[in-house]
C-alpha positions as CSV (number, residue, x, y, z in Angstrom):
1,X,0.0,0.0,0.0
2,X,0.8,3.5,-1.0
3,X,0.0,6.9,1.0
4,X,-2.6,9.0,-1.1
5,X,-3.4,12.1,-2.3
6,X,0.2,14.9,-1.4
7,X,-0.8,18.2,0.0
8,X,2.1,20.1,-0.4
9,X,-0.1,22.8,1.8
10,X,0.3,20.5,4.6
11,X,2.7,22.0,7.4
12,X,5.6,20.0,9.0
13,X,4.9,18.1,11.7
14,X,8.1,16.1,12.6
15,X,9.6,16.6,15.5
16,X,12.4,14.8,18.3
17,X,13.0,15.0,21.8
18,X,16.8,13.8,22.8
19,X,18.2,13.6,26.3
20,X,20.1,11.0,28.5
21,X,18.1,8.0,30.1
22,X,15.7,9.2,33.2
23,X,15.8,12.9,31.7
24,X,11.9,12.7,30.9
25,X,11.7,12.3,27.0
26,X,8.6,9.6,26.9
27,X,7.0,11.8,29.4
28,X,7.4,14.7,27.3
29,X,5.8,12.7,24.5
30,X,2.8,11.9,26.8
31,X,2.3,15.6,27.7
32,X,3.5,17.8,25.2
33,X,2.8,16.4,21.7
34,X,-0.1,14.6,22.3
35,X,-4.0,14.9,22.7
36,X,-7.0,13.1,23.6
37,X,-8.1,13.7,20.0
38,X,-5.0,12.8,17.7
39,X,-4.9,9.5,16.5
40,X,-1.5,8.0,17.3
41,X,0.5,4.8,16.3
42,X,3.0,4.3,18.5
43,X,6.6,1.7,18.1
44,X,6.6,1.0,21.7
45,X,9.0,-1.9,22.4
46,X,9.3,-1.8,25.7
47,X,5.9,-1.5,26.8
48,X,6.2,2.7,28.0
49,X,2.8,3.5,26.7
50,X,0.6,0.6,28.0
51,X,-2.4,1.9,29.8
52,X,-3.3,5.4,29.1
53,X,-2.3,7.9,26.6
54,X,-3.7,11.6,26.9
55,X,-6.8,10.0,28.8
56,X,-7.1,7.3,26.3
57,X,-6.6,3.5,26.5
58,X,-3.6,2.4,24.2
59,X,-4.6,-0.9,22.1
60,X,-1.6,-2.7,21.8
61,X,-0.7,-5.5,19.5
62,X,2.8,-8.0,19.7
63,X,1.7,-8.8,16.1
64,X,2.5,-6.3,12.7
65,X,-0.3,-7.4,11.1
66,X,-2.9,-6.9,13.6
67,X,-1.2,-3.8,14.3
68,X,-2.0,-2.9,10.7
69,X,-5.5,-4.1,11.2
70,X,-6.2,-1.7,14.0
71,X,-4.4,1.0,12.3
72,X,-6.1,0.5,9.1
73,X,-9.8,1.2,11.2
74,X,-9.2,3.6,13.2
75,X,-7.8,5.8,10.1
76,X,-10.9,5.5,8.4
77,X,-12.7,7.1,11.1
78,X,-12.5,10.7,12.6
79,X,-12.2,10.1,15.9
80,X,-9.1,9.8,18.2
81,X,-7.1,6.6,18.8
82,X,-4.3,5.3,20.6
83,X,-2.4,2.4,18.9
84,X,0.7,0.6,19.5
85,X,3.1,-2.0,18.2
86,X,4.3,-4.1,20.9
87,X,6.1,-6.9,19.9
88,X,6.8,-9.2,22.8
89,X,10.1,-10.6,21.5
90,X,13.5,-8.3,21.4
91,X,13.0,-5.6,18.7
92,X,15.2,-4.8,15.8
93,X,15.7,-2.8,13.1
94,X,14.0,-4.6,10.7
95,X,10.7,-4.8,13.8
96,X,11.0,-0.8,13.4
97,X,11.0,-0.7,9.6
98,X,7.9,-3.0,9.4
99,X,6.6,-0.6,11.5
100,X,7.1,2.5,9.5
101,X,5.6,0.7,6.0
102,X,2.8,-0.1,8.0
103,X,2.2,3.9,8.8
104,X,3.4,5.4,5.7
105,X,0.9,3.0,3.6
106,X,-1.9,5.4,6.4
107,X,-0.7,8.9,4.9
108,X,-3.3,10.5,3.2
109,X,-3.0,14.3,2.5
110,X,-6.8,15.2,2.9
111,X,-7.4,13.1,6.2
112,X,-9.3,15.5,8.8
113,X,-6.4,14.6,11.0
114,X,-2.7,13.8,10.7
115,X,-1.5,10.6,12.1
116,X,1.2,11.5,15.0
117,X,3.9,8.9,15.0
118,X,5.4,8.1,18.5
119,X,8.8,6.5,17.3
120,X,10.7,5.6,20.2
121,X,14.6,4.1,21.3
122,X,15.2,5.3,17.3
123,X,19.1,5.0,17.9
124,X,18.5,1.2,19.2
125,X,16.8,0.4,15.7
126,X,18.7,2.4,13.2
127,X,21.4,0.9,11.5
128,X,23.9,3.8,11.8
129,X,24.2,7.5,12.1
130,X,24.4,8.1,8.0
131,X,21.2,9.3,6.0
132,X,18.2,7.9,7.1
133,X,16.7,4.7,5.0
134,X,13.8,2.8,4.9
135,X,10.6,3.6,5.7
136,X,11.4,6.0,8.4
137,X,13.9,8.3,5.9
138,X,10.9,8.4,3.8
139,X,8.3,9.2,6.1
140,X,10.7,12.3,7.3
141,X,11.7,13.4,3.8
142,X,8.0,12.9,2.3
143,X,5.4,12.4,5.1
144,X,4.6,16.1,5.3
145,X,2.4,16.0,2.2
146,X,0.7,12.9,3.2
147,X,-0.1,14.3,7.3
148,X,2.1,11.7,8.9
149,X,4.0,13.7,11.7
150,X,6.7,11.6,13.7
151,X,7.8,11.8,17.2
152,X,11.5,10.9,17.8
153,X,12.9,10.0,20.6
154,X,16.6,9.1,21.3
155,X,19.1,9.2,23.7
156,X,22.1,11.4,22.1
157,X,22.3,13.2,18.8
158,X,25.4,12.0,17.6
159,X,24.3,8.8,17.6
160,X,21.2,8.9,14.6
161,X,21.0,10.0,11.1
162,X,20.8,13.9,10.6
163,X,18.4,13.2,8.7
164,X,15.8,13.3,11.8
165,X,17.3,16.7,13.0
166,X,17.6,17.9,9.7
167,X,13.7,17.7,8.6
168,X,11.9,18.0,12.2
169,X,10.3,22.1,12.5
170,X,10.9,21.3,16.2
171,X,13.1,20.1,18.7
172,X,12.7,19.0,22.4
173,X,16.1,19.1,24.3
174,X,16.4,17.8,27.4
175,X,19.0,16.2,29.8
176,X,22.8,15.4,28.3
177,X,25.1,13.5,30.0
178,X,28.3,15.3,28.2
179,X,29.2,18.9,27.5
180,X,31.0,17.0,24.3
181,X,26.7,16.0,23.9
182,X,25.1,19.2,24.5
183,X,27.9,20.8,22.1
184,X,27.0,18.7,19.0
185,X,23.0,19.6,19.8
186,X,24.3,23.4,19.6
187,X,25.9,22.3,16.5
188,X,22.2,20.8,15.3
189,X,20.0,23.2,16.6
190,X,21.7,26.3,17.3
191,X,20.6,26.4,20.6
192,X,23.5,27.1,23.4
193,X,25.5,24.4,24.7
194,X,25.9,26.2,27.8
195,X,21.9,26.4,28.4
196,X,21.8,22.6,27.6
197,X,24.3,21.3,29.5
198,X,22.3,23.0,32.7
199,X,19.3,21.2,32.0
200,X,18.0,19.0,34.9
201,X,15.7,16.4,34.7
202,X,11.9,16.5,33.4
203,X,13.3,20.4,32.4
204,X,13.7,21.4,28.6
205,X,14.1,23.4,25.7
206,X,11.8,23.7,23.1
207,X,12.0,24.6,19.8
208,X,9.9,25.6,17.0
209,X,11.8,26.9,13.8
210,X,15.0,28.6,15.7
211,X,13.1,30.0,18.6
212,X,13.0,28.0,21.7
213,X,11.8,28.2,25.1
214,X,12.4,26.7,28.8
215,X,9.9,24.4,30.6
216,X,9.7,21.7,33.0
217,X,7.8,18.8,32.9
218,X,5.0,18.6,36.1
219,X,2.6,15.4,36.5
């Protein structure tokens, strides 16, 4: 399956959150990119979104093609849905590129809603740092026109393709564990080292184009 019908009026949606393990970038997911109304697919291998997502129960499948199933229905409806690959073996990259066909096969430029793409541990199922291929380079590069937005979340920047930082309009940094870290972000983003390497947990920087601002996460 192919997406359907480009909008090249569509706006970019893409955007990643990076920080060290424990600095709060799943939790940021949960409460800053995501509503009770968005329908959401989510690559969650290690079981981070099971429950409730923005108020709404996650439907989680171990198998790709039920996963596809669900997805399929819940795409041609207008209401909001949370659903999630959860494969109960020991995930790979080709587990996460399975994934991505599945949603960019859901893009459809003149849906009433885009489909928000939770895409997490991306570094753990790339297979390097160079330009970004498969399914997920294409869903960055194209998925604009077809209102698929990703989510990205990874541990250190150095460690996945550019191609992420290089087509997300916004960018969620949080916790480094390095100066040597937060200097390659300021490299990326053009935000300050110094500021990033002062983050503390659950706290942040976000930004939208080249304009960013502080926040802390509060549950």
């Amino acid at each position: 399956m192919q997406p359907i019908n480009p909008n090249n009026k569509l706006k970019n949606g893409h955007v990643f959150a990076v920080g060290m393990s424990g600095s709060g970038k799943t939790s940021v997911a949960k409460k800053l990119f995501i509503k009770a109304t968005d329908q959401v697919a989510l690559f969650d291998p290690v079981g981070d979104y099971t429950g409730k997502l923005a108020g709404r129960v996650v439907r989680g499948y171990p198998n790709i093609k039920e996963f596809a199933a669900a997805l399929i229905a819940g795409r041609k409806t207008k209401q909001g849905f949370k659903i999630a690959y959860q494969p109960i073996h020991e995930t790979t990259p080709k587990d996460f590129d399975k994934y991505c066909q599945v949603i960019w096969a859901m893009g459809n430029g003149k849906h009433n809603k885009p489909l928000k793409i939770i895409c997490e541990e991306v570094a753990e199922h790339s297979e390097h740092a160079g330009k970004a291929t498969g399914y997920h380079g294409k869903i960055l590069r194209l998925g604009r026109k077809f209102n698929l937005h990703t989510i990205n979340l990874f541990q250190r920047g150095q460690e996945v393709s550019k191609t992420i930082i290089d087509n997300c309009h916004r960018a969620c940094v949080m916790m480094q564990k390095t100066k040597a870290s937060a200097t390659y972000l300021e490299k990326m983003t053009g935000i300050p080292a110094d500021e990033i390497d002062q983050l503390c947990e659950l706290e942040y920087l976000l930004q939208n184009g080249k304009q960013y601002e502080k926040g802390t996460i509060r549950w």
